[in-house]
MOPAC internal coordinates of N, CA, C and O (Angstrom, degrees):
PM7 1SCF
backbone

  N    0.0000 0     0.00 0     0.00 0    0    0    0
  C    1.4304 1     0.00 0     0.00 0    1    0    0
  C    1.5231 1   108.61 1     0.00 0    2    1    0
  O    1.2310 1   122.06 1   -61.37 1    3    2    1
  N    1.3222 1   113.66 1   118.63 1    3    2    1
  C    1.3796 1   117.08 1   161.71 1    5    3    2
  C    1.7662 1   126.33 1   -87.60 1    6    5    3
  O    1.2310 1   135.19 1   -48.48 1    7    6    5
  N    1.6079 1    88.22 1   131.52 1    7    6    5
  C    1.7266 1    94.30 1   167.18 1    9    7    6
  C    1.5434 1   128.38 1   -51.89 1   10    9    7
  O    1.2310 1   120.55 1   -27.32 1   11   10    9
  N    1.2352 1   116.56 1   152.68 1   11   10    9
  C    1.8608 1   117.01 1  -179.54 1   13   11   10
  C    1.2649 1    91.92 1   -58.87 1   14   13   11
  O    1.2310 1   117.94 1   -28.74 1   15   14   13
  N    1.6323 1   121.54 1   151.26 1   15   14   13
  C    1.5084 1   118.76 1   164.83 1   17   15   14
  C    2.0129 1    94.71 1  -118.10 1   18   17   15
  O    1.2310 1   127.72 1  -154.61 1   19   18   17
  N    1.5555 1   102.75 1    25.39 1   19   18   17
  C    2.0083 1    82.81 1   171.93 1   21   19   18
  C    1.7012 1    76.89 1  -144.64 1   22   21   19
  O    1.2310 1   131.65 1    -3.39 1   23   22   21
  N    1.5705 1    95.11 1   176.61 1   23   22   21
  C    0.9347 1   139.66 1  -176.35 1   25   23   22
  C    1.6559 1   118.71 1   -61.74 1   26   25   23
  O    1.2310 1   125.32 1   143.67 1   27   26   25
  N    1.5704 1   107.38 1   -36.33 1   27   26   25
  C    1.3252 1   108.72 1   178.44 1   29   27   26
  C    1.5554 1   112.26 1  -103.81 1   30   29   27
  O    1.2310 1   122.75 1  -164.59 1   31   30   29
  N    1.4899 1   112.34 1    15.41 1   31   30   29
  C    1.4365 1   124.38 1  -173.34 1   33   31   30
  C    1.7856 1    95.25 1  -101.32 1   34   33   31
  O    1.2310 1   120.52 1   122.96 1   35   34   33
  N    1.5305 1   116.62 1   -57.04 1   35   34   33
  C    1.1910 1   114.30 1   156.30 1   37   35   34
  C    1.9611 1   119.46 1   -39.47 1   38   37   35
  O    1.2310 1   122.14 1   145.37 1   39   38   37
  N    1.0611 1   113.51 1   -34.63 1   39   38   37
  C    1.0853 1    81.90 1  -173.57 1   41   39   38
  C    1.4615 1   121.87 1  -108.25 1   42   41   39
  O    1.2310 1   126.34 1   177.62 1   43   42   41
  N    1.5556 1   105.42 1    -2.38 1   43   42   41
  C    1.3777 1   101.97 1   160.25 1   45   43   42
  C    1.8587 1   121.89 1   -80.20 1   46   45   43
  O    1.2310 1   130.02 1   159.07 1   47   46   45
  N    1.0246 1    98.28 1   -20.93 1   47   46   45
  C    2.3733 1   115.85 1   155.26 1   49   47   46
  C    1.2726 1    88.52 1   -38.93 1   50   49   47
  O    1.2310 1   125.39 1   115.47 1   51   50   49
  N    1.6320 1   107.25 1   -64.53 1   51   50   49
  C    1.6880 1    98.98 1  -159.64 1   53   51   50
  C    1.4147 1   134.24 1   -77.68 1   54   53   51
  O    1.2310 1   130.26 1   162.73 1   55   54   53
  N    1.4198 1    97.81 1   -17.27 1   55   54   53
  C    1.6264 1   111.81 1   169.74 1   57   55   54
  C    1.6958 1    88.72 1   -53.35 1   58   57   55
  O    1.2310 1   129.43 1    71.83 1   59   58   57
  N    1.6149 1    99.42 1  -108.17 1   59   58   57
  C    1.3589 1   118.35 1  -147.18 1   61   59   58
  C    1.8683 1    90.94 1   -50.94 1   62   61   59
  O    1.2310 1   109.19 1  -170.65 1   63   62   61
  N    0.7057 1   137.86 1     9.35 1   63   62   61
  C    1.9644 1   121.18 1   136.70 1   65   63   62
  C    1.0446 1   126.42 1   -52.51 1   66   65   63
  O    1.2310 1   122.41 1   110.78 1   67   66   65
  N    1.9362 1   112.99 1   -69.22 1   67   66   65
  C    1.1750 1   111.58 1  -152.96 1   69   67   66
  C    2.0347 1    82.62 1   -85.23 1   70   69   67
  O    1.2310 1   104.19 1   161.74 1   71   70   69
  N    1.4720 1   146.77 1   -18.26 1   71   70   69
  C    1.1559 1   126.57 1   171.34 1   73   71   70
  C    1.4114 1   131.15 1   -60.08 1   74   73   71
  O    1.2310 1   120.49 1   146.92 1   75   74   73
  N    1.6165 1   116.67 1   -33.08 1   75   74   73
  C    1.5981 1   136.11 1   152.67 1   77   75   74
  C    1.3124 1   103.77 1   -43.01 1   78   77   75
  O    1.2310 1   119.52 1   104.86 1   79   78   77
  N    1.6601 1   118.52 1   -75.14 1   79   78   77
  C    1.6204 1   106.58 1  -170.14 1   81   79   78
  C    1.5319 1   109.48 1   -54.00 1   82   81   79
  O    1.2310 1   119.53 1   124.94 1   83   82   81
  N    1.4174 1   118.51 1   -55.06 1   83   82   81
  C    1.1074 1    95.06 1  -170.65 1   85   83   82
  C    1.6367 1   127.25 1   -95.81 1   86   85   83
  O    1.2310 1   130.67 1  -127.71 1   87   86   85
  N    1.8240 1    97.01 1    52.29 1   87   86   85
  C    1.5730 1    95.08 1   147.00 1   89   87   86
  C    1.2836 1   101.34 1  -105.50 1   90   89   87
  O    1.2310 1   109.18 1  -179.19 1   91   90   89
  N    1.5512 1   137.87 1     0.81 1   91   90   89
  C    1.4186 1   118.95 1   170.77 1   93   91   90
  C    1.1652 1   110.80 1  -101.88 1   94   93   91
  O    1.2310 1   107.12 1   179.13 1   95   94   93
  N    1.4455 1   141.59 1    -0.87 1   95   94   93
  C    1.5734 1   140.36 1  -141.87 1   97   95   94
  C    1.4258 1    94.05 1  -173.76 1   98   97   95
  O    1.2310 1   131.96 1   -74.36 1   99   98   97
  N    1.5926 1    94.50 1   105.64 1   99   98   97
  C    1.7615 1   112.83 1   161.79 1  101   99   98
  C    1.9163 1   103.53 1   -38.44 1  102  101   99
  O    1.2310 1   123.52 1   -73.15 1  103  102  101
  N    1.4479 1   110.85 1   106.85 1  103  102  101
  C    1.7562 1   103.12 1   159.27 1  105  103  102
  C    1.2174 1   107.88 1  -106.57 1  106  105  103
  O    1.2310 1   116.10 1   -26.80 1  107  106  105
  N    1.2886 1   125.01 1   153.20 1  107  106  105
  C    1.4661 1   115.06 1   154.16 1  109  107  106
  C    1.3385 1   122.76 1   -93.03 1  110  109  107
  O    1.2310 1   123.42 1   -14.16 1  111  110  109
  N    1.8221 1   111.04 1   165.84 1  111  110  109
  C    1.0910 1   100.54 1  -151.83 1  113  111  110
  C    1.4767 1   146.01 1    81.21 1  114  113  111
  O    1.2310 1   121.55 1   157.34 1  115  114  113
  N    1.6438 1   114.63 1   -22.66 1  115  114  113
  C    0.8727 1   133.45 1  -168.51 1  117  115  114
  C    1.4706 1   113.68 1   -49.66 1  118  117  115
  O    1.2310 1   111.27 1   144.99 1  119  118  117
  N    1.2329 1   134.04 1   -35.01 1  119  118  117
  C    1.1342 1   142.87 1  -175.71 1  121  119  118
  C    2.0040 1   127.39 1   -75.64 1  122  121  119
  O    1.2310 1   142.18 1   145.23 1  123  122  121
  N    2.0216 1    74.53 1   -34.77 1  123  122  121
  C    1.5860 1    74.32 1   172.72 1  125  123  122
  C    1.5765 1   102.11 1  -100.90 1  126  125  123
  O    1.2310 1    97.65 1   150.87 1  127  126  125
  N    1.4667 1   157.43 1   -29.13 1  127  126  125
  C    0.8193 1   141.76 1   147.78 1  129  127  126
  C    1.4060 1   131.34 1   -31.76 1  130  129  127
  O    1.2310 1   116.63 1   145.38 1  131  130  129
  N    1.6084 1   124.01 1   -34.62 1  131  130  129
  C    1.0564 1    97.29 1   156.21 1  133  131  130
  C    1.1869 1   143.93 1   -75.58 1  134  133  131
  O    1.2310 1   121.20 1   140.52 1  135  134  133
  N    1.7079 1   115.31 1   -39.48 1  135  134  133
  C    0.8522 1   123.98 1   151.92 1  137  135  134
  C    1.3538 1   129.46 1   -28.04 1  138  137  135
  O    1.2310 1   100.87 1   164.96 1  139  138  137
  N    1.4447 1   152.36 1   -15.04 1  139  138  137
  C    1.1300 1   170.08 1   -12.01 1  141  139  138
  C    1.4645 1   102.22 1   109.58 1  142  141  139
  O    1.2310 1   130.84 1    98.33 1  143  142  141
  N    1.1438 1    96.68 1   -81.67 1  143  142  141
  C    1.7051 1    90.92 1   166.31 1  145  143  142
  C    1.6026 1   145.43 1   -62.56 1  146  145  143
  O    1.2310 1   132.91 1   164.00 1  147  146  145
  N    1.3790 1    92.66 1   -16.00 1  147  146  145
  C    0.9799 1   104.66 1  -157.27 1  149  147  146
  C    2.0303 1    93.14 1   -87.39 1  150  149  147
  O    1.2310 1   128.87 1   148.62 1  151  150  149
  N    0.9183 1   100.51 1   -31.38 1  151  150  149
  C    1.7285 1   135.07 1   175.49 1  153  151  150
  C    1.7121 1    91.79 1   -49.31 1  154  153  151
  O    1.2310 1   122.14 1   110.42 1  155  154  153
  N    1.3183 1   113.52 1   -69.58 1  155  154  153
  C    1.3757 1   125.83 1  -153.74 1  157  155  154
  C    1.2674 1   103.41 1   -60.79 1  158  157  155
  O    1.2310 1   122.89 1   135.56 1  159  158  157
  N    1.9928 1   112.07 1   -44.44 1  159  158  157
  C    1.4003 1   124.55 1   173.95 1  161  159  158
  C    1.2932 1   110.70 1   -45.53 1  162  161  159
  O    1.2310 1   120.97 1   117.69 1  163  162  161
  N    1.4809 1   115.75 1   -62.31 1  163  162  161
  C    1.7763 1   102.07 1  -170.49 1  165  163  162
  C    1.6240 1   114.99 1   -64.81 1  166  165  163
  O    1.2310 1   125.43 1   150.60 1  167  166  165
  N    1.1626 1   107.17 1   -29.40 1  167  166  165
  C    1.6780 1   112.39 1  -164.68 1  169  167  166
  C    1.5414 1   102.39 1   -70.36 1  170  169  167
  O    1.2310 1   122.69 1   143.05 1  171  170  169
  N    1.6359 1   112.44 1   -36.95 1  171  170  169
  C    1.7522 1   104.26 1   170.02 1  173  171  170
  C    1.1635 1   117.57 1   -82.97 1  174  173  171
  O    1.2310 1   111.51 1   135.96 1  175  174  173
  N    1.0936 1   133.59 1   -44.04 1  175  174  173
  C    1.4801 1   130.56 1   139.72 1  177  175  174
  C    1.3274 1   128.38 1    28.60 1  178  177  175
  O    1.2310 1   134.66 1   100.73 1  179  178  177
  N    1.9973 1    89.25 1   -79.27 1  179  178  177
  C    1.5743 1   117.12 1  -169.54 1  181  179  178
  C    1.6970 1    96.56 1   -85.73 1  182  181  179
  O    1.2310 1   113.92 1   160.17 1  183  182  181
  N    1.1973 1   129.12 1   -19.83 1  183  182  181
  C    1.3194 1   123.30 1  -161.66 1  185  183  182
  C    1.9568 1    97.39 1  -101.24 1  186  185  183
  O    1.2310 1   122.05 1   169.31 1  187  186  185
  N    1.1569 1   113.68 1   -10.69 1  187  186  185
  C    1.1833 1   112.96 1   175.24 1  189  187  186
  C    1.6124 1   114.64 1    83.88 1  190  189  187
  O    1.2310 1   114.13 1  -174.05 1  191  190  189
  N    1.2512 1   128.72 1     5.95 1  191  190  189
  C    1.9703 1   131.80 1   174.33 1  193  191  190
  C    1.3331 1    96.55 1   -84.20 1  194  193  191
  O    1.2310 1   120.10 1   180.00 1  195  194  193

């Protein structure tokens, strides 16, 4: 398995992470952090990093 080598690869890793944990484990925040990420994903995405 290879690691993301951009910016919007990291952060879609990090979405569906912190969304997995927290279907087993109350996080806070959870809603706007993902959302957050999920933000960052399209915007690098479209910008190409």
């Amino acid at each position: 398995m290879k690691m993301p080598s951009t910016i919007s690869g990291w952060c879609m890793w990090l979405f569906f992470l912190w969304f997995g944990v927290g279907s087993f484990v109350t996080l806070p925040f959870a809603a706007t952090v993902s959302g957050v990420l999920a933000l960052a994903y399209a915007v690098f995405a479209l910008l190409g990093k």
